[in-house]
N, C-alpha and C positions, 0 to 999 in steps of 0.2 A: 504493500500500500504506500508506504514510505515512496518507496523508486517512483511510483506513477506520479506522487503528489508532486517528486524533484522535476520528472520530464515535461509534467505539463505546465510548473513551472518557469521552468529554463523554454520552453515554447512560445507560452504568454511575454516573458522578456524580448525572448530575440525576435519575433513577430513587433512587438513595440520598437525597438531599436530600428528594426527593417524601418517603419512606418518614420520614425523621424531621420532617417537618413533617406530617403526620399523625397524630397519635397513637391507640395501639390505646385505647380505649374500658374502663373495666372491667364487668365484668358490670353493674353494679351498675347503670350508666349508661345498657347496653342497654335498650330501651321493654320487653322483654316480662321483666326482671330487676326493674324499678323496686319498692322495696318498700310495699303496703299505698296505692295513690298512692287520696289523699283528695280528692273535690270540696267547695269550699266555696265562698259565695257572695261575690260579688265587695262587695257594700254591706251594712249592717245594714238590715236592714228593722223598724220599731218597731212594735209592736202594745200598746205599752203599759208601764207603771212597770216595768224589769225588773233582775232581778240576774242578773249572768252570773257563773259561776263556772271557772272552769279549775282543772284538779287536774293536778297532776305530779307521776309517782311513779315513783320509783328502781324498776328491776327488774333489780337484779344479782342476782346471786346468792344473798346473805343476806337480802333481798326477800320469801321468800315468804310469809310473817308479816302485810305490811303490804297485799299484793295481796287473802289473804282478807279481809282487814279490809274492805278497798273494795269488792268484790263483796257482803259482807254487809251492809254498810249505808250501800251509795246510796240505798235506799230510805226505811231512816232520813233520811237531811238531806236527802234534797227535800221529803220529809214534811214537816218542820218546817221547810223554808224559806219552803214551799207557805201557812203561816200568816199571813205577812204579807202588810197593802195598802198603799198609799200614794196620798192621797187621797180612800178607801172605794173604791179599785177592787185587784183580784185581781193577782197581779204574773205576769207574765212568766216563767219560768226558765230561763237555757239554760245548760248545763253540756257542757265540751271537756274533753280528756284527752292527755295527752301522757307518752311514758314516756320514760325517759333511763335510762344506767347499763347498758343490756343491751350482752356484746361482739359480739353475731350483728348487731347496729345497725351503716350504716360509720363509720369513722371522722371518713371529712370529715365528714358530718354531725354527729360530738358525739357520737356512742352515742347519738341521741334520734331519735322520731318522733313525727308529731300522729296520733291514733289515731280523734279522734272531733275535728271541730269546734264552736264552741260551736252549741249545739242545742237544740229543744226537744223534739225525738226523744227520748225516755230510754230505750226500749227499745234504741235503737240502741247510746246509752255502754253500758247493760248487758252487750248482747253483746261490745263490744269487750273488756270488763272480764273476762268468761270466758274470752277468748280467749290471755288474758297469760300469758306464763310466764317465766322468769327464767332469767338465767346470770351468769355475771360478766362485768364491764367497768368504765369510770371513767364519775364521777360530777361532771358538769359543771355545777352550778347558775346558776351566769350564761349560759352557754349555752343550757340549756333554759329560763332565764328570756323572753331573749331574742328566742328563737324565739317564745315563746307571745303577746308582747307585738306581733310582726309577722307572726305567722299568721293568728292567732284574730282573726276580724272584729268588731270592740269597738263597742258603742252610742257615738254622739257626744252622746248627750244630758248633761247636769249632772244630769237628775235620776234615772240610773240607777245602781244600784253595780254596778263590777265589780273582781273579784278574781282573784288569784292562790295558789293553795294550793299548796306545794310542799312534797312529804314525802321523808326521806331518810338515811341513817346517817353519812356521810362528810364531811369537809373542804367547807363550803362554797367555799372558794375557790379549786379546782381547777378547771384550763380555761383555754385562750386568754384567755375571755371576764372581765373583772373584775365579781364580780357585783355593785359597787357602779356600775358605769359603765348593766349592763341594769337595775338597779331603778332610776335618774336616768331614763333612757329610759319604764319603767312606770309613776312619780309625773308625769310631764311629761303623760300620756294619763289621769290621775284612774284608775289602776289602784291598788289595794292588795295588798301581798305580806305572806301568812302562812306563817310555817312549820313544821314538826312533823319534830321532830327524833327517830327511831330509838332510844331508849336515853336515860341516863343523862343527867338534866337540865343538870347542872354541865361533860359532858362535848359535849354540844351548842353552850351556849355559848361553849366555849372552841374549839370547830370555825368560830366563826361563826354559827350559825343565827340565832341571835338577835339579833345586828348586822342582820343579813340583814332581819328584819321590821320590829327600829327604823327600818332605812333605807325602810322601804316603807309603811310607818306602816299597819302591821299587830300581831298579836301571833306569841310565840313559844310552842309546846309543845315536852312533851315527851311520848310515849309507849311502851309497850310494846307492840311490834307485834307479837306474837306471843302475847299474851290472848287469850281468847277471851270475849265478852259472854253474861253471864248471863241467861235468858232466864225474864222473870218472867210469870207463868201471868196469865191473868185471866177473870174467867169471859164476857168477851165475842169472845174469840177466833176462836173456830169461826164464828161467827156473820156476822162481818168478812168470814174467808175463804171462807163459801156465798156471799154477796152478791157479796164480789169476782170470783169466777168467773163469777156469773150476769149482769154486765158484759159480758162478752166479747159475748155476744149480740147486745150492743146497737150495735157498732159495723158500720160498713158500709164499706169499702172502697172506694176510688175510684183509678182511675188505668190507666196499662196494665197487660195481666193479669201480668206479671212481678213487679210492684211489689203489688196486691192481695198475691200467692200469699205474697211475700216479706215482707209486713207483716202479715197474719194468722199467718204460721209463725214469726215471732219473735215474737209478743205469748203465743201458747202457747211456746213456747222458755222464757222471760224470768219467766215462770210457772214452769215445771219448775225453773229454774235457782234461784230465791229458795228454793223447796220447798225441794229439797234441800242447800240449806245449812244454813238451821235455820227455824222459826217464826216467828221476830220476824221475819227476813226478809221471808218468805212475807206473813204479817201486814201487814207495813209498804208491803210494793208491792201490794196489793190495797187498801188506805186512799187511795194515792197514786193508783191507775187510778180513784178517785170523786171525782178532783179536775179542774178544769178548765187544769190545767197539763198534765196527764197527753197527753189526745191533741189531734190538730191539724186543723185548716179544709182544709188541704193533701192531706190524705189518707182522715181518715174522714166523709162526707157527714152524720152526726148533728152531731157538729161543727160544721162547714160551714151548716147551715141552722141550729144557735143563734146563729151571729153572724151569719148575712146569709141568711135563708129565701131570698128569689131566686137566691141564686147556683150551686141545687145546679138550677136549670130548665138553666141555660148548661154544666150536664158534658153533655161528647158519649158517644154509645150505644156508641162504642165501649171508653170508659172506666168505663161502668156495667160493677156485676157482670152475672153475665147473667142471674140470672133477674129481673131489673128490666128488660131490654134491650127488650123487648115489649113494657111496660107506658106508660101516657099519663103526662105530668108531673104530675096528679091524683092517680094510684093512686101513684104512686113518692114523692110530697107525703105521703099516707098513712101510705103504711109508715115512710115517716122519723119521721112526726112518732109514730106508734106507739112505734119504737124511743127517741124522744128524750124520752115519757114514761117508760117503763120505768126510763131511765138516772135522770132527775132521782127518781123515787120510791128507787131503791136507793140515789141519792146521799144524798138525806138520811138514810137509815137509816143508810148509815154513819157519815156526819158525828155522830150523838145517838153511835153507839155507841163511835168514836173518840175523842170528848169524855169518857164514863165512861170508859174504858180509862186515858186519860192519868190522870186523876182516881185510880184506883186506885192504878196505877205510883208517880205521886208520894208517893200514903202510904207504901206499901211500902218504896219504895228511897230512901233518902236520901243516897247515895254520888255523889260527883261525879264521873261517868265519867274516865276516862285513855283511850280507845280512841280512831281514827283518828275515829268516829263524834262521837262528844261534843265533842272538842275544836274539831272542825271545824262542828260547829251552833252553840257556844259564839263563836264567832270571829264568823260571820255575825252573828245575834242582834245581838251590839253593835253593828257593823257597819253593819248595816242601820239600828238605831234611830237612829245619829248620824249618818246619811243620811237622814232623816226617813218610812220607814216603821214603823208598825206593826205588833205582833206580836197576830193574834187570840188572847182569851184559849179 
């Protein structure tokens, strides 16, 4: 009797031990909980002089100010980042996103996630950008600086810029993390940190923000996130926006059908979505789809045969769309090269009529923007120049 009572005691122990040497997992941790999980690519792959940019944006709860701001005009700064070359060649863009600040975020992680890696997808940031919404939580800027500086797959080149933009209302130096210790960590990688601070310029500084970009050898703003941009009329508007649409035509889809259905119904998405915020919006990402940052070798085969005509013989039949599926490498040669006239004729149309537009704007408006848009083109611009690209006039 004795033995039994030992066994089934020494059972009940080590069954207990098991039990706390195990721990329960939280939701969060579960594979089918994990939030928003992002693939990114394990190396940079260079295709040329590029600026990457990463944007980190508070989305507490007083946020939502600075959210519209960003959805209204991404389209603006790539526009005009899209201006510059370096050497006479076209640059690169790839632009990541990272929000911080929400409490629905966990904790361990910092109230942060990467939303969008650095990319040259933009319809993709766009989406993500619609997708944001706000609540309260704490606002970790060394954290999220942190994380962006060892997520984001960064060029190793010297001769690229890359940045860090970080917008937000609160105490920069809240957080485990000392955000003087992650910008040492960002200058050590030739990153630079800008930042734009929510309100009150005297009242930023005194929060830090502006340490924040001397340390990153960047600059500091200030804005009011919750202006709205005034939208100055031009008589070449409409004009921009028929051409831009007649774009869409000219692209061709490549890849499994999942991926086709999914990159054609965002590229209309991402269109509705600029509409209906305002004009310049709408405006400024139809300027942007006639650029050759806009789409990629990856995905649309017009693309793809401007930089390397052989390499659209080697897509397999079952990643053509399908009514090319039939056709000989002759007839499919054809229609690309059809559709990749089309594009260069409307490109240049817009490029003349983009060029009067700005031309206009500038006499009209002579106010130095404060909105999340201008400061953050204004930032670049230098930026760039003391990196040795140039800015087309």
């Amino acid at each position: 009797m004795l033995n039994k009572t030992l066994i089934l005691t020494s059972t009940l122990i080590l069954s207990t031990l098991s039990a706390m040497e195990a721990p329960v997992l939280p939701d969060i941790l579960k594979p089918n909980k994990i939030i928003n999980p992002i693939k990114v690519p394990s190396t940079f792959q260079r295709r040329g002089p590029t600026i990457q940019i990463g944007i980190l944006l508070d989305t507490s709860s007083s946020m939502n100010g600075l959210i519209n701001q960003a959805k209204e005009q991404l389209w603006k700064i790539v526009n005009e980042v899209a201006k510059a070359n370096k050497n006479n060649r076209d640059i690169v863009i790839e632009v990541g996103l990272f929000e911080y600040g929400k409490s629905s975020l966990p904790d361990y992680e910092g109230f942060l996630q990467v939303l969008s890696p650095l990319t040259s997808d933009l319809d993709k940031v766009s989406e993500e950008l619609f997708e944001l919404h706000t609540n309260g939580g704490e606002e970790y800027a060394g954290k999220v600086i942190l994380e962006a500086v060892n997520r984001f797959v960064w060029s190793d080149n010297k001769n690229d810029l890359k940045l860090l933009i970080i917008a937000g209302n609160e105490s920069f130096a809240q957080g485990s993390v000392p955000y003087k210790e992650a910008i040492k960590k960002a200058r050590a990688n030739n990153i630079i940190i800008n930042t734009i601070y929510c309100g009150d310029m005297r009242q930023g500084i005194n929060l830090g923000w502006e340490s924040g970009a001397k340390l990153g050898g960047g600059n500091y703003f200030n804005i009011n996130h919750n202006s709205q941009r005034e939208y100055i009329a031009t008589p070449y508007d409409d004009e921009i926006i028929s051409l831009g649409n007649s774009l869409n035509d000219t692209y061709i889809n490549y890849g499994n059908l999942q991926k086709r259905r999914e990159k054609t119904a965002n590229t209309i998405r991402q269109d509705s979505n600029a509409k209906g915020l305002s004009k310049s919006s709408y405006i400024e990402r139809n300027i942007v789809k006639s650029k050759k940052q806009y789409t990629e070798a990856s995905s649309d085969m017009v693309t793809a045969y401007i930089d390397n005509a052989p390499s659209i013989a080697k897509i397999s039949k079952e990643e053509l769309p399908k009514e090319l599926q039939d056709k000989t490498t002759q007839e499919i040669t054809q229609i690309v090269e059809q559709k990749r006239d089309k594009r260069l004729k409307i490109q240049k149309e817009i490029k003349v009529l983009e060029s009067k537009r700005d031309e206009f704007i500038a006499k009209t408006n002579k106010k130095d923007g404060k909105d999340l848009g201008s400061v953050i083109i204004k930032s670049i611009r230098k930026q760039a120049v003391d990196n040795g690209f140039v800015f087309k006039r």
